[in-house]
C-alpha positions as CSV (number, residue, x, y, z in Angstrom):
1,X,86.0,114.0,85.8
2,X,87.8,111.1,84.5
3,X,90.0,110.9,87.7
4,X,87.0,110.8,89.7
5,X,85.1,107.9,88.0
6,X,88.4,106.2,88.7
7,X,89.2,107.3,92.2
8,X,85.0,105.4,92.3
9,X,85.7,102.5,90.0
10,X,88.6,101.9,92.6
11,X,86.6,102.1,95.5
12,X,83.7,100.0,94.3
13,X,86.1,97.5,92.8
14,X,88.0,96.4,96.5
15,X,84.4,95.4,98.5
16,X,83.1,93.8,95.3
17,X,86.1,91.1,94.9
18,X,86.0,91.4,98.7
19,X,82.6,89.9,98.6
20,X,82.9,88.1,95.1
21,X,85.5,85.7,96.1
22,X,83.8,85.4,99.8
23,X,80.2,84.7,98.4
24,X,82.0,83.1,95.4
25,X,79.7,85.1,93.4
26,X,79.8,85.2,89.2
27,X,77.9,88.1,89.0
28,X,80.0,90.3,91.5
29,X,83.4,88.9,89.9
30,X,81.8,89.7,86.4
31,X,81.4,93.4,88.0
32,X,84.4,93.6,89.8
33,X,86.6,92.6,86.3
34,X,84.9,95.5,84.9
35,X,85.8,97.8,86.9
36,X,89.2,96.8,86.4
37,X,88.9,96.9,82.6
38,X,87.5,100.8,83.1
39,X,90.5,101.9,85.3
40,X,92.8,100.8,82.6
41,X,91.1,101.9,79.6
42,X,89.7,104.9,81.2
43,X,91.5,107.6,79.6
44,X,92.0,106.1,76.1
45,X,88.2,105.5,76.2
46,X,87.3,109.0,77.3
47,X,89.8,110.1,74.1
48,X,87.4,107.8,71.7
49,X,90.0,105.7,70.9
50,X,89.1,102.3,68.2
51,X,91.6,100.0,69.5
52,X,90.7,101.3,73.4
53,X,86.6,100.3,73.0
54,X,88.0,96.5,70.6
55,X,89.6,96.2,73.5
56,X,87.2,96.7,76.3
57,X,84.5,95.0,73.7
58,X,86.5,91.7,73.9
59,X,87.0,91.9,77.6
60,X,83.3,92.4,78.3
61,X,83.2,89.7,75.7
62,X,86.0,87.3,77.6
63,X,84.0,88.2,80.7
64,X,80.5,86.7,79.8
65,X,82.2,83.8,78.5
66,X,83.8,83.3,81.9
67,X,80.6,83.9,83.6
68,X,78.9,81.6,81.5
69,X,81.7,78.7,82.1
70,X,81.6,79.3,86.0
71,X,85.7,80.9,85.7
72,X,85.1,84.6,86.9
73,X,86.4,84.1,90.0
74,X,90.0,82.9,88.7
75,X,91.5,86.2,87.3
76,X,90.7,87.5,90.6
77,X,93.0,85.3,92.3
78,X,96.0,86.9,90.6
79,X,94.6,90.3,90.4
80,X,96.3,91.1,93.7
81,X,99.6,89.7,93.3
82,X,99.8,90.9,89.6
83,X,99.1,94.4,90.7
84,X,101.6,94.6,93.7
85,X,103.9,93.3,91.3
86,X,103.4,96.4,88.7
87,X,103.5,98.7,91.6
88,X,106.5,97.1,93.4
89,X,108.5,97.5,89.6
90,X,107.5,101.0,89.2
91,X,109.4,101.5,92.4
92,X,112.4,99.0,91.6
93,X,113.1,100.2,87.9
94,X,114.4,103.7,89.2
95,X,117.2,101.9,91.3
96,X,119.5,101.1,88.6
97,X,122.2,103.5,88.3
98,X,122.5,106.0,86.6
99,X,118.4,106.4,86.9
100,X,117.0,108.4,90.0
101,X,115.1,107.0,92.5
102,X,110.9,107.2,92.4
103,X,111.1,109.2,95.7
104,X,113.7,110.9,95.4
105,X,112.6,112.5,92.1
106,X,109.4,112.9,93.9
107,X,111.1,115.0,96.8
108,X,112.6,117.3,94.5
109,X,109.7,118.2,92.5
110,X,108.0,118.8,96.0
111,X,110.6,121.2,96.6
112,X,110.9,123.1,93.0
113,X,114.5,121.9,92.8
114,X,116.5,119.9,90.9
115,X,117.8,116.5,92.5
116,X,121.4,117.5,92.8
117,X,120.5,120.2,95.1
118,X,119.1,117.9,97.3
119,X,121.1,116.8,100.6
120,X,123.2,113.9,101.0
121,X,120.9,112.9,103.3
122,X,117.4,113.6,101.5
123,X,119.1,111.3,98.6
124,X,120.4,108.7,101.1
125,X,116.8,108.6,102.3
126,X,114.7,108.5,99.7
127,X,116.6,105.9,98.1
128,X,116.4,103.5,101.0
129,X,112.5,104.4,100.8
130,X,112.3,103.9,97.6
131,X,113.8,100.4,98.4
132,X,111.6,99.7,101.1
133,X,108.3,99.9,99.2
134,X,110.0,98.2,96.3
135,X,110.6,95.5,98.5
136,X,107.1,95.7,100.8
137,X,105.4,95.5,97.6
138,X,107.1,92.4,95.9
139,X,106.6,90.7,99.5
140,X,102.9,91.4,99.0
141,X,102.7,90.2,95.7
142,X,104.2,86.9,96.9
143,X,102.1,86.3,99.9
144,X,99.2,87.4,97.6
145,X,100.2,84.3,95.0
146,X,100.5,82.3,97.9
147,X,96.8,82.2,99.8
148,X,95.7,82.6,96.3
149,X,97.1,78.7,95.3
150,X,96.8,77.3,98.7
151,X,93.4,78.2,99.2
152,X,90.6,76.3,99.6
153,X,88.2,74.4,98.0
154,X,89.0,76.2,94.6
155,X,92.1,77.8,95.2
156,X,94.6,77.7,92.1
157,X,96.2,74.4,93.6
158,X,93.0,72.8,94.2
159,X,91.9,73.9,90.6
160,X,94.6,71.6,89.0
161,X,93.8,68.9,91.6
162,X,97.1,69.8,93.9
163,X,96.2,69.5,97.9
164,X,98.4,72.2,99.3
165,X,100.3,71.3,102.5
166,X,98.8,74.2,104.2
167,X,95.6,75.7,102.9
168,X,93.5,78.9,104.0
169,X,89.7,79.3,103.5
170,X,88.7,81.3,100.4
171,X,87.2,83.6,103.1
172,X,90.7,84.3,104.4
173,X,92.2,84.7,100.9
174,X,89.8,87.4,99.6
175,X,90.1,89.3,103.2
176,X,94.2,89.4,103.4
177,X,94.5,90.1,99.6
178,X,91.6,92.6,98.5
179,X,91.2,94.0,102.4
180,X,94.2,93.8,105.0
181,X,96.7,94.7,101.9
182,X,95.8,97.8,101.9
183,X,95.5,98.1,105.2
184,X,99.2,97.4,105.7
185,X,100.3,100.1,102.7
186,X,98.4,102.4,105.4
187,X,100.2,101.4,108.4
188,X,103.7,101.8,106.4
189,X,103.1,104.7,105.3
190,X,102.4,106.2,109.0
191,X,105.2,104.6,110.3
192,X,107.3,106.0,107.5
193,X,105.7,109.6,108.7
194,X,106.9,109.1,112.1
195,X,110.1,108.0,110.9
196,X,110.6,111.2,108.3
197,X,109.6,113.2,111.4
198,X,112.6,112.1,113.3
199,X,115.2,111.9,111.1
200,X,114.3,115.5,109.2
């Protein structure tokens, strides 16, 4: 039940700061930071957890104060490039040596066997994939940082006064970073298929 609500909460939330940072809406970034706070909290909430509901208590309560000040919109400049970033170092931490690669640990719990049984050339594979989303990801979360500060009129440059040298409409911003991002995870992840399908 819990993984539903969030598989929802997740749905709802991409549209909402879509159309929060496009309308430059309070209410909808109010909603949208919410829905946020629920996807994190979700299971320690469900569980009854005090220091779970303090801690969604003071975000509802650090979200009606940003509401009130006209600041909702600015977590959700960084909400994309801080995300990517968490994803991307899920990925990256399991390339030191002597840890195992995300995928390649992933491979061999699809196939009920341990890793070492795995070909040279599964391990050679899922290690260079494991790189490549490591590396799609923190490219994301860098192109995400960047529309978010050089955007315009109240882009995080323009919030401190700076005029960036090249600027994008806050329109643009919330479609590349809360829209076409994902769009592009999609498109990797065919190509990757077609890929896997050739070389396996």
């Amino acid at each position: 039940m819990i993984a539903t609500l969030r598989l929802l909460a997740l749905a709802a939330y991409l549209p909402l700061a879509y159309l929060a940072g496009a309308r430059q809406s309070q209410g909808l970034a109010a909603t949208a930071l919410a829905l946020l706070v629920f996807l994190v909290l979700a299971d320690a909430l469900r569980r009854g957890r005090p220091a779970a509901w303090a801690t969604a208590l003071a975000c509802g309560a650090a979200i009606a104060l940003l509401v009130r000040e006209g600041w909702a919109l600015l977590p959700l400049w960084l909400v994309p490039s801080v995300f990517m970033a968490l994803v991307a170092t899920v990925f990256a931490r399991t390339l030191r040596r002597p840890r195992i690669p995300l995928i390649t640990r992933v491979v061999a719990a699809l196939y009920g066997q341990p890793v070492e049984h795995l070909s040279p050339l599964h391990i050679r594979y899922t290690r260079g994939l494991t790189i490549a989303w490591a590396t799609l990801l923190y490219s994301l979360a860098a192109l995400n940082l960047t529309l978010a500060m050089v955007a315009t009129p109240d882009g995080l440059l323009a919030a401190v006064g700076v005029q960036a040298p090249v600027t994008v409409t806050r329109d643009q911003w919330s479609f590349l970073s809360n829209i076409a991002n994902y769009g592009l995870l999609g498109g990797f992840m065919v190509l990757e298929y077609i890929v896997r399908r050739r070389v396996f």
